[in-house]
N, C-alpha and C positions, 0 to 999 in steps of 0.2 A: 414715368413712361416717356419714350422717346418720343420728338413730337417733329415733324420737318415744316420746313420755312419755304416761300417760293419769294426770290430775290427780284425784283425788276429793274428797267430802267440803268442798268451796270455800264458802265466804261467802257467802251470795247478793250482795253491795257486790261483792265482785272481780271484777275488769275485767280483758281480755284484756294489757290494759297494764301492770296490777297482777303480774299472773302471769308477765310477760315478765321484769320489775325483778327477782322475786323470785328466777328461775332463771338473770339474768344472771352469776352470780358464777362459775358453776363454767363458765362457757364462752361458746361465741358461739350467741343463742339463730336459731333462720331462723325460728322460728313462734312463734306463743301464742296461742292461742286459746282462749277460754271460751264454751261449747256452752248458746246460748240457744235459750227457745222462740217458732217463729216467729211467734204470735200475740200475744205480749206483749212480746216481745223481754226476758221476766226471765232470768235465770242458770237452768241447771238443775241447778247444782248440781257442773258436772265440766266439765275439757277438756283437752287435750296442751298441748303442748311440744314442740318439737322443735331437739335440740341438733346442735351441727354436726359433732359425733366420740362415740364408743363410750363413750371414757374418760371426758368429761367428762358423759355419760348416769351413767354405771356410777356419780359421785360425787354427782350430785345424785338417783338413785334414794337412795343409801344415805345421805346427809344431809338429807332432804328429807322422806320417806315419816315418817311418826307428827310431825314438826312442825306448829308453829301457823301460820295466816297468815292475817291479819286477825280472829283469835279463832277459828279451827277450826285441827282438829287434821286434818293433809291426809293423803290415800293417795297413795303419786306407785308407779308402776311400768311395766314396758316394754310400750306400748302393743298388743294383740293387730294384727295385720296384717289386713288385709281379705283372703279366699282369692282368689284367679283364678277370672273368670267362666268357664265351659268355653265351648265354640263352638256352643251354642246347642241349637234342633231339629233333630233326623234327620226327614229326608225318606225315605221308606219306596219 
């Protein structure tokens, strides 16, 4: 099962491209993304990952997390999940 990453602490230079390269080792990555802002399109500093299985999360959290990349030292760990919307207003 596919499992996402939340990258921190990133270069402002690193490219979603950059991020992809970097966590290709420990697996097959399906995403990379690096979380700009919409008005300037600069980095902001953080973005996921998402690897194609558990194990290969599990190895690049714990190889990955306090490393350098591109001159920062990154956070990498298993991404918080967005909760479920409930079903909305009650009608009285």
């Amino acid at each position: 099962m596919a499992k996402k990453l939340f990258v921190g602490g990133l270069a402002w230079a690193t490219t979603s491209e950059g991020l992809r390269k970097a966590f290709e080792e420990f697996g097959e990555v399906i995403d990379a993304k690096v979380i700009t802002e919409r008005e300037t399109g600069r980095s902001r500093g953080f973005g996921f990952v998402t690897l194609a299985d558990d194990a290969a999360a599990s190895t690049a959290i714990s190889e990955m997390d306090g490393k350098e990349l591109e001159g920062r030292a990154i956070r990498v760990n298993e991404a918080n999940q967005p909760k479920p919307v409930s079903g909305g207003r009650r009608h009285s």
